[in-house]
C-alpha positions as CSV (number, residue, x, y, z in Angstrom):
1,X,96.1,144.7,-42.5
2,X,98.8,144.0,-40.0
3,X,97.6,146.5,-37.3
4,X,94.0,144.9,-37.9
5,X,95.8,141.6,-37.1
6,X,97.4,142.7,-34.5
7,X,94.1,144.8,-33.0
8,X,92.1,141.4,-33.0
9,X,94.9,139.5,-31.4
10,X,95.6,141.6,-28.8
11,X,91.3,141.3,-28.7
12,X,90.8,138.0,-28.7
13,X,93.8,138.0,-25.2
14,X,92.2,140.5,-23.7
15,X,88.8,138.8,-23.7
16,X,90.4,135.4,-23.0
17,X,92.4,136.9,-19.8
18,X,89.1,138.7,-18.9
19,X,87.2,135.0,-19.7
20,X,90.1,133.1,-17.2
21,X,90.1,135.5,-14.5
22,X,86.3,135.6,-13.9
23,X,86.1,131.9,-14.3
24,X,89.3,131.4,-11.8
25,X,86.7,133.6,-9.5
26,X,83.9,132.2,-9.8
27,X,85.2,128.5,-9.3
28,X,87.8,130.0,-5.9
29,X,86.8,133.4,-5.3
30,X,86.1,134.5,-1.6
31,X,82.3,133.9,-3.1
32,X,82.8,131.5,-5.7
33,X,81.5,127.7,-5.9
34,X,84.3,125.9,-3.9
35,X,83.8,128.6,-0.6
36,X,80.2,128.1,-0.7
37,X,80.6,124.7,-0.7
38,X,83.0,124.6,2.2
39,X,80.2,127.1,4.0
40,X,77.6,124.9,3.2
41,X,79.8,121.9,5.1
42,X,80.5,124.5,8.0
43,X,76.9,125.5,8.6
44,X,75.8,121.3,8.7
45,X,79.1,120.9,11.1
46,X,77.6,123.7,13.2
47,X,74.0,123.1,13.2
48,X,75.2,119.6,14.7
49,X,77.2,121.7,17.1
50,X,73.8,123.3,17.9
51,X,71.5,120.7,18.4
52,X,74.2,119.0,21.3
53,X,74.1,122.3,23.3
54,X,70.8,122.5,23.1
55,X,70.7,119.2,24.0
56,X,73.2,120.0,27.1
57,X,71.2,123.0,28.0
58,X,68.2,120.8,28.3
59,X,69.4,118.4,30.7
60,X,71.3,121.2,32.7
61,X,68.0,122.9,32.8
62,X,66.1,119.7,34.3
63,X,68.4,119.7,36.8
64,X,68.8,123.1,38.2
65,X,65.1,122.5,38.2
66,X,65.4,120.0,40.5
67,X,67.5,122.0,42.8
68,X,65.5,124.9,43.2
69,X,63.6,124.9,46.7
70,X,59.8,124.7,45.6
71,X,60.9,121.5,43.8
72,X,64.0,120.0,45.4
73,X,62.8,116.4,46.7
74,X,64.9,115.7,49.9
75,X,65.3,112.3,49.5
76,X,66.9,112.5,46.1
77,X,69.1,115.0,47.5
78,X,70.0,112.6,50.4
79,X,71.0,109.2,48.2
80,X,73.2,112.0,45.9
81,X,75.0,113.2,48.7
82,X,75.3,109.4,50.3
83,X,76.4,108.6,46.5
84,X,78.6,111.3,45.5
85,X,80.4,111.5,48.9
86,X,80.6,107.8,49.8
87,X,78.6,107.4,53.1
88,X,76.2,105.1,54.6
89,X,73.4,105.4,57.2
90,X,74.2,103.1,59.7
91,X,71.3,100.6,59.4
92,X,72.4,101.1,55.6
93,X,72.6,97.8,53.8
94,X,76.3,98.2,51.7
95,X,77.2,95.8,48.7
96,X,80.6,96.4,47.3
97,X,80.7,96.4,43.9
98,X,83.9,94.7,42.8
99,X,83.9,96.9,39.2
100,X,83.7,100.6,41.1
């Protein structure tokens, strides 16, 4: 009677460790619940990520387009140098702007 005791005890903490353990890995396992969530979060952070390279890509895009020869308009190319570098053409009407 005492060994069958004993036999069902030591039963009944085996299964329970068994029960624990899987639950403990399915809850924070390297593929349980709390890593899929935190994957989950990742992928949204870096679809975001995504979608403003793209973005930056775009506008990059437009502009080497605007650079290359068979498109490059030489008067926008003249008022970006005259803006980027600071000159004037001499008959050039100049306002300073107080706030630059």
């Amino acid at each position: 009677m005492f060994k069958e005791k004993l036999a069902g005890t030591t039963l009944l903490l085996c299964v329970s460790f068994v029960l624990v353990y899987f639950g403990y890995q399915v809850l924070y396992g390297n593929h349980g619940l709390i890593r899929l969530m935190q994957l989950d979060e990742e992928a949204e952070r870096l679809a975001y990520e995504l979608t403003e390279v793209q973005e930056q890509r775009a506008k990059l895009e437009t502009r080497i387009h605007l650079l290359r020869p068979e498109s490059l308009d030489l008067d926008m190319l003249d008022e970006r140098a005259r803006a980027v570098l600071g000159y004037a053409h001499k008959n050039d009407l100049v306002i300073a702007d107080p706030a630059d």
